[in-house]
C-alpha positions, 0 to 999 in steps of 0.5 A: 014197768018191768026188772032190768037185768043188768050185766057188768061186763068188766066182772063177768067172766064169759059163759065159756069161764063158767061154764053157761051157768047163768042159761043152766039155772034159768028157764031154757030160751031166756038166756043168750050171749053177746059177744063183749070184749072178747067174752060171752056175755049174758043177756035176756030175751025175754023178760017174760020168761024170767022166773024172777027169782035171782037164781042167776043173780045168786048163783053168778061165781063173778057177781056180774049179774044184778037184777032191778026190780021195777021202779014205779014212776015218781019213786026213787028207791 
């Protein structure tokens, strides 16, 4: 089980609005784009990387991002 990092693309306003901001708060190599309607949209490669502390989550001027924390099998939270 590991967090799920979630971008809702429709609010994100594309790393070239913010100025990469989310790959700027977070530990180097964890953050890349993916082109998405147009925008630079945020994705992790490696969620082992990932500090886990929400600063991109926190920090996000849109609110785009969301991270779950993970989900033991059987609960539903």
């Amino acid at each position: 089980m590991e967090i799920k990092f979630i971008v809702d693309t429709e609010r994100c306003l594309g790393a070239d609005a913010c100025g990469n901001l989310c790959a700027r708060i977070c530990p180097p190599d964890i953050i890349d784009y993916a082109d998405e309607n147009g925008k630079k949209v945020p994705r992790v490669t490696d969620m082992e990387l990932c500090m886990k502390d929400h600063g991109c989550q926190n920090n996000c001027p849109a609110k785009a991002i969301t991270i779950l924390p993970p989900q033991e099998e059987g609960r539903n939270f």
